[in-house]
C-alpha positions as CSV (number, residue, x, y, z in Angstrom):
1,X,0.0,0.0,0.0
2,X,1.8,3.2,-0.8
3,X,0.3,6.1,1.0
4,X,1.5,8.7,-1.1
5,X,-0.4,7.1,-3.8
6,X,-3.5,6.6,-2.0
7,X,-3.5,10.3,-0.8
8,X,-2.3,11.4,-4.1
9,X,0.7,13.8,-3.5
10,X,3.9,14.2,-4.3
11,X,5.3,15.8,-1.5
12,X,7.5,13.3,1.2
13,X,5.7,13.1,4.0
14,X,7.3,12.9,7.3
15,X,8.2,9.4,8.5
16,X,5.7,10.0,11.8
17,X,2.6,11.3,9.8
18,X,2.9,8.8,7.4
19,X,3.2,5.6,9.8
20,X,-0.2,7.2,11.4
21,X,-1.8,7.6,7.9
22,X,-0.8,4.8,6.7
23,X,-1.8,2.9,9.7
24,X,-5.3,4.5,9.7
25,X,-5.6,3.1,5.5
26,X,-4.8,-0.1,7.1
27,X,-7.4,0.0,9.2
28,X,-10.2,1.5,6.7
29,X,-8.8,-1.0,4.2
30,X,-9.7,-4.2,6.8
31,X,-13.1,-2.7,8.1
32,X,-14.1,-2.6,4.4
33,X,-13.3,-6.0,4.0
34,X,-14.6,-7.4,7.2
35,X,-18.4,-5.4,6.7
36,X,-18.6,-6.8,3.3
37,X,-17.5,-10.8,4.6
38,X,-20.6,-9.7,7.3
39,X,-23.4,-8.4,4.8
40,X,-24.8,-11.6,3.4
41,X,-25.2,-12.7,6.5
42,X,-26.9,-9.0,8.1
43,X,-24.6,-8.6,10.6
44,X,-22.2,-5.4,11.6
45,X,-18.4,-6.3,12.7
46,X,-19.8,-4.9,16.0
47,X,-22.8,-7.4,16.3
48,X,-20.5,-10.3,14.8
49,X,-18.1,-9.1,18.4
50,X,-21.3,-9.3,20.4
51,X,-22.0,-12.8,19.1
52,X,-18.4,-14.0,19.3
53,X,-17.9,-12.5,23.0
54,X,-21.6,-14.4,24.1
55,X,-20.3,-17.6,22.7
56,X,-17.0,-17.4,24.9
57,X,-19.2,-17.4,27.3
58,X,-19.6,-21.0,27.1
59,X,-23.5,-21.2,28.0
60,X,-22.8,-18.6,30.8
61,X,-24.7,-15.5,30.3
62,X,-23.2,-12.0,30.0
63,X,-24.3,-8.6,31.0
64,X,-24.6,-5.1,29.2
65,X,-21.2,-4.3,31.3
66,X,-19.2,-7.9,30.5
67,X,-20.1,-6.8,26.4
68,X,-19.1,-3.6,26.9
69,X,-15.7,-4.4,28.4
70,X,-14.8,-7.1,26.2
71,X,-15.5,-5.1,22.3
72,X,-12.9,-4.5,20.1
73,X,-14.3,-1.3,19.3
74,X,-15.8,0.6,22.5
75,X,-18.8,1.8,22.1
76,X,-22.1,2.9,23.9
77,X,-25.0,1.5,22.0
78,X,-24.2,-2.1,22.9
79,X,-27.8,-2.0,24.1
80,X,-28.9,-1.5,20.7
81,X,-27.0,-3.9,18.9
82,X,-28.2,-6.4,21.0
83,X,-31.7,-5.5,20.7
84,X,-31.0,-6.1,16.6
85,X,-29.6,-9.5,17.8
86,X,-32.9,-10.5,19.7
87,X,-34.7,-9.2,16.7
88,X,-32.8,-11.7,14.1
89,X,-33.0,-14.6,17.0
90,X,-29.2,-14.7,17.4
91,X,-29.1,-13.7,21.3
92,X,-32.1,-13.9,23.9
93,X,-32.3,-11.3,27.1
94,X,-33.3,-12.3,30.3
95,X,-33.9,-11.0,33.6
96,X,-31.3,-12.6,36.5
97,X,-33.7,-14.7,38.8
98,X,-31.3,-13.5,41.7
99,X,-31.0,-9.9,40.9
100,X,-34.2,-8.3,38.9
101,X,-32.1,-5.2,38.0
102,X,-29.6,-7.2,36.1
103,X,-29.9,-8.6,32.8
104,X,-28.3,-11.2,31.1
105,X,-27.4,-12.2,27.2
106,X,-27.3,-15.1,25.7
107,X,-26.7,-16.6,22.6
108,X,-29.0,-18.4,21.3
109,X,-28.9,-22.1,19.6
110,X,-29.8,-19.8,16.2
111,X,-26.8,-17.6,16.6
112,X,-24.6,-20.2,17.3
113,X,-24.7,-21.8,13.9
114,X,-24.8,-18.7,12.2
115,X,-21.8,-17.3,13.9
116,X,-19.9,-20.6,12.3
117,X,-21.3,-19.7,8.9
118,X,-19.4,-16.1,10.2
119,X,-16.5,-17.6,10.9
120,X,-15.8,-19.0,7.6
121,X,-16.4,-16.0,6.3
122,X,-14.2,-14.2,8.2
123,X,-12.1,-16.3,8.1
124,X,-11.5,-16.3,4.0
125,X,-11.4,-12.7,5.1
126,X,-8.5,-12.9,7.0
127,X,-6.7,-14.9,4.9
128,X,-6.7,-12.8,1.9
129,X,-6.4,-10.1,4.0
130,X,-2.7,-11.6,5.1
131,X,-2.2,-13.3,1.9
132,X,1.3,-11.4,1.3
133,X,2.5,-11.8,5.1
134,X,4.3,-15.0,6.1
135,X,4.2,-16.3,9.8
136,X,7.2,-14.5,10.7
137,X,6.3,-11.6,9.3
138,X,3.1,-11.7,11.0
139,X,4.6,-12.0,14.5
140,X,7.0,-9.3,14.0
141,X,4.1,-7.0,13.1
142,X,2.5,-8.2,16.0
143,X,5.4,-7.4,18.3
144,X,5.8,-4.2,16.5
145,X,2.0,-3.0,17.2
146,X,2.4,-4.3,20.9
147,X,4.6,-1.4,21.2
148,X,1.2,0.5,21.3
């Protein structure tokens, strides 16, 4: 990917500016990818988190707070995206028999298999996504952007 390209100019940019651009094409460049693996199957990347965080759960519900804490990408309308979930079947909402104020997620039989049809996606995602990076040069980047 060469940012100068992308951003059309000719002028060098400084080595610090361009690491942040080029870091934030990166990033645009995998969303794009990631949101179109998602739309057949009428999800967001942020409901296709949700899902993926519920079934780590492991049949043990979660609350607004756990879902919250545990996105990739913070955000505050995780009640919302949940309520989209109930409405396609994939997670249920329940009120905790031991605490009525609380409510807990879980993901539902429904959601479970479509998250695997997800994953594939995603997967094929990924991989094309990394098709030029070998497994070295994957955990150098990865110990590079742990410097974060």
């Amino acid at each position: 990917m060469n940012v100068e390209k992308i951003i059309k100019t000719d002028k060098q940019i400084p080595i610090t500016s361009r690491t942040i651009i080029h870091l934030s094409l990166v990033e645009t460049k995998i969303n794009e990818m990631m949101t179109a693996a998602l739309k057949p199957h009428g999800v967001s990347l942020q409901q296709f988190n949700v899902l993926r965080i519920l079934r780590g759960q492991k049949g043990k519900p979660a609350n607004l707070s756990t879902l919250n804490e545990r996105m990739v990408t913070k955000m505050s309308n995780t009640t919302r995206l949940v309520d989209k979930l109930i409405l396609k079947g994939y997670v249920e909402r329940m009120v905790c028999p031991s605490n009525r104020r609380k409510v807990e997620i879980n993901i539902t039989s429904n959601g479970e298999s479509a998250l695997s049809l997800m994953d594939l996606a995603m997967k094929e995602t990924e991989e094309k996504l990394l098709e030029n990076f070998s497994t070295d040069d994957l955990r150098s980047l990865n110990d590079l952007l742990d410097k974060f």
